[in-house]
C-alpha positions in Angstrom: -34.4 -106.7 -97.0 -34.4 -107.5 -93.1 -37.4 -105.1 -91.3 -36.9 -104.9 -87.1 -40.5 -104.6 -86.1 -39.7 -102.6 -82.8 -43.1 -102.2 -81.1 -46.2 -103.8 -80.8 -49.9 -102.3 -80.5 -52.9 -104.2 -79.1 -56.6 -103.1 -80.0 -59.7 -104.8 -78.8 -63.4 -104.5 -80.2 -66.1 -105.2 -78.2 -68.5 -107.4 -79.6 -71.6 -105.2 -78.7 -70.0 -102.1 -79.5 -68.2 -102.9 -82.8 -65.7 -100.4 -82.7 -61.6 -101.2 -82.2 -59.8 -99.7 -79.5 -56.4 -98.8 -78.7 -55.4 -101.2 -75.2 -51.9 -99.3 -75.0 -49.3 -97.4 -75.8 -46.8 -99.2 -77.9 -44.9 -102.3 -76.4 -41.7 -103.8 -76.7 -42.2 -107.1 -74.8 -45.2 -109.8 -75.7 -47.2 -109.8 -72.6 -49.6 -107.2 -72.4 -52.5 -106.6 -69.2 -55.4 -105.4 -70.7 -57.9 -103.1 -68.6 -61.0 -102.0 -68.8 -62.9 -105.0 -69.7 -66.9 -105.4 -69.2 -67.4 -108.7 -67.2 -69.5 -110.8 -69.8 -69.2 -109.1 -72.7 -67.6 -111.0 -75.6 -64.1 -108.7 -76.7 -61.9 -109.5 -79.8 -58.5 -108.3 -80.3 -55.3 -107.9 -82.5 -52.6 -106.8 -83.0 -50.2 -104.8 -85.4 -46.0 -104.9 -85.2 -44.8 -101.4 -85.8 -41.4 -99.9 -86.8 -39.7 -96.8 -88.6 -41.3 -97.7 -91.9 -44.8 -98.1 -90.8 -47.8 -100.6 -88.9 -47.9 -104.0 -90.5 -51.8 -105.8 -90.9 -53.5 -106.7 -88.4 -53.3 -110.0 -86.9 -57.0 -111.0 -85.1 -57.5 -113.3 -82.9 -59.1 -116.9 -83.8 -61.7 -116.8 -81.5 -63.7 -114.0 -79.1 -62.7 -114.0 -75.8 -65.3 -113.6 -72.3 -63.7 -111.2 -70.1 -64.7 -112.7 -66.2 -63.7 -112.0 -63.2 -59.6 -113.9 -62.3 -61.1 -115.5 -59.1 -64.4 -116.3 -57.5 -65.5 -116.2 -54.5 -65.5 -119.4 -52.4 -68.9 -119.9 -50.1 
């Protein structure tokens, strides 16, 4: 049997807080912006396929991640 997984879903946990946390609403592409991030703080994420029967496991990322700010500031 051949599944379409349709959507995607993206949670991240930061590592201080502990607790997972939707990033979006459900995706179709595989590029996803996520906001909201605490400069310095250490965030894991994953993320589940989705489709008309159901969310599959999680699949977590390898390694956390430090958010920082995209550009610095030259002096």
């Amino acid at each position: 049997m051949f599944f379409l997984y349709r959507n995607y879903v993206v949670e991240k946990r930061d590592k201080k807080s502990g607790d997972w946390v939707r990033c979006n609403d459900a995706i179709n592409g595989t590029e996803i912006t996520v906001s909201k991030l605490k400069e310095g703080h250490e965030y894991e994420f994953r993320v589940m396929a989705t489709n008309e029967f159901g969310t599959s496991e999680p699949l977590r990322s390898s390694s956390p991640v430090v958010a920082k700010l995209p550009f610095s500031m030259l002096k």
